[in-house]
C-alpha positions as MATLAB code, in Angstrom:
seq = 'XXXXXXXXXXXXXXXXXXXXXXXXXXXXXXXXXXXXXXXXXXXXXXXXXXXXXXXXXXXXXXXXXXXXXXXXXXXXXXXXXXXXXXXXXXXXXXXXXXXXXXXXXXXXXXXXXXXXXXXXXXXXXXXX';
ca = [
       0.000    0.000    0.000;
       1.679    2.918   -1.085;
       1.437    6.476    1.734;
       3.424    9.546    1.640;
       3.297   10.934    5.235;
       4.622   14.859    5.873;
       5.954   15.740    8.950;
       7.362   18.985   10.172;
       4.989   22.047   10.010;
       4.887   24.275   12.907;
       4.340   28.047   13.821;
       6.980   30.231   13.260;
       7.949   34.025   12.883;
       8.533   35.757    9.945;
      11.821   34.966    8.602;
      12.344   32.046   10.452;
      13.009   28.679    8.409;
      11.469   25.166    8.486;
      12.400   21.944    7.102;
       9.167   19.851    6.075;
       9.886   15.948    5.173;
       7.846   13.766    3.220;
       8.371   10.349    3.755;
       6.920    7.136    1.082;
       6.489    3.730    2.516;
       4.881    0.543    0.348;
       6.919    1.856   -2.954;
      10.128    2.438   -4.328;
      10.695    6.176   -3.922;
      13.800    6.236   -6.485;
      11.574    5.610   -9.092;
       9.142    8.272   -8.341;
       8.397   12.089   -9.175;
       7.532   14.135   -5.601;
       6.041   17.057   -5.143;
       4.818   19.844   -2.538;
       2.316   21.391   -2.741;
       0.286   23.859   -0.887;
      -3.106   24.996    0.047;
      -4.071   28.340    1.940;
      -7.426   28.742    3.294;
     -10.118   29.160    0.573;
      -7.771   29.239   -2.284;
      -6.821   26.186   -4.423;
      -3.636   24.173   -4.064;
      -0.693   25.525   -5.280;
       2.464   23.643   -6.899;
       5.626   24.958   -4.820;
       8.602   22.158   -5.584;
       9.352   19.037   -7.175;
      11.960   16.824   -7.786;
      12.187   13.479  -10.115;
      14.282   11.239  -11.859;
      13.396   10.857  -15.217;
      15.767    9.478  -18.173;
      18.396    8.975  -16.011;
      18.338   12.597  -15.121;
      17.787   14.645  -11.512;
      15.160   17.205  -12.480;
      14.132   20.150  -10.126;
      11.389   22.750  -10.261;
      10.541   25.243   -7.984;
       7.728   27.937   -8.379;
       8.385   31.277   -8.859;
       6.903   32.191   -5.849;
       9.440   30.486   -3.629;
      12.555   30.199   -6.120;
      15.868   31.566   -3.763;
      13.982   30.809   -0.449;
      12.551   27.218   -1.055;
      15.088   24.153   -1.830;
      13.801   20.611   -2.356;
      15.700   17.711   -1.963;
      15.434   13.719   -1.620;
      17.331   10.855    0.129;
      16.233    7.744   -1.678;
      17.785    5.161    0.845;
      15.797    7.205    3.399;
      12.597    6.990    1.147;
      12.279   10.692    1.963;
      11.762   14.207   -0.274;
      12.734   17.529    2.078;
      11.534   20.956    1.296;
      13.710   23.422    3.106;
      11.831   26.943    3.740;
      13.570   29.821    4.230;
      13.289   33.444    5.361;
       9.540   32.824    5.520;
       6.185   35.173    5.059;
       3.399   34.865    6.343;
       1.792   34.235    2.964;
       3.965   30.617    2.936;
       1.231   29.717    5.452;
      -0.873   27.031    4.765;
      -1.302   23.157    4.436;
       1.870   21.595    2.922;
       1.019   18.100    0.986;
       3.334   16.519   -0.883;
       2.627   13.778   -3.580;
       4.243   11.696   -5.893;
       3.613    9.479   -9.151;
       6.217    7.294  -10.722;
       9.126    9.086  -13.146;
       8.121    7.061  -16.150;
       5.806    9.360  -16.461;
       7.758   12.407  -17.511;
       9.210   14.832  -16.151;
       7.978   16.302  -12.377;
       5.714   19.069  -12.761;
       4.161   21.505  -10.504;
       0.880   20.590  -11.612;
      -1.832   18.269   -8.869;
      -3.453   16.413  -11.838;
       0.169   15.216  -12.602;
       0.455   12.944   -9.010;
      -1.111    9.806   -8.208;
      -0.463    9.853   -4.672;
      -1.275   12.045   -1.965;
      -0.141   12.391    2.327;
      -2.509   14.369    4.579;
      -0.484   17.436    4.672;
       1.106   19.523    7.372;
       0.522   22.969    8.806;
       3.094   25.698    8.289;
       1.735   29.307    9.532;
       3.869   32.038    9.596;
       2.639   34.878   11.992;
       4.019   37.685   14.204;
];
């Protein structure tokens, strides 16, 4: 049974950083495109990162949005995708999901029809 489980929200200041994990268990994570994704209250989800391996290549996108402040990352033997936030706003707040769909599929995208597979998120808020 293939779950993606986030861990690592919390409530933090403006500028502060957070590292959110995203960990896959029932699959092979190696051969699978991850991505975050975001939701704010009543707004629709929002692409933020991916990463995949695709053709024998590492691929990375980040939205423009977050590009310089947001880094994502993945430990395969781990079975775990990181998206390290940094210097924060309070408009970064919001449910963090991340989800994933295998790399034979193309390249990762920052698009939610693209993924297969979806964790319960995590809460980041960013407040003073």
């Amino acid at each position: 049974q293939v779950q993606l489980v986030e861990s690592g929200g919390d409530s933090v200041q403006p500028g502060e950083s957070l590292r959110l994990s995203c960990t896959g268990s029932g699959f092979g994570l190696a051969n699978y495109n991850v991505g975050w994704f975001r939701q704010a209250p009543g707004t629709g989800r929002e692409g933020v990162s991916c990463v995949g391996n695709t053709f024998g290549l590492l691929r990375t996108d980040v939205a423009d949005s977050v590009k310089g402040r947001f880094t994502i990352s993945r430990d395969n033997a781990k079975k775990t995708v990181y998206l390290q936030m940094d210097s924060l706003q309070p408009e970064d707040s919001g449910i963090y999901f991340c989800a994933a769909v295998r790399s034979d599929s193309g390249w990762c995208r920052l698009s939610e029809s693209k993924y297969t597979y979806w964790g319960r998120g995590t809460q980041v808020t960013v407040s003073s």
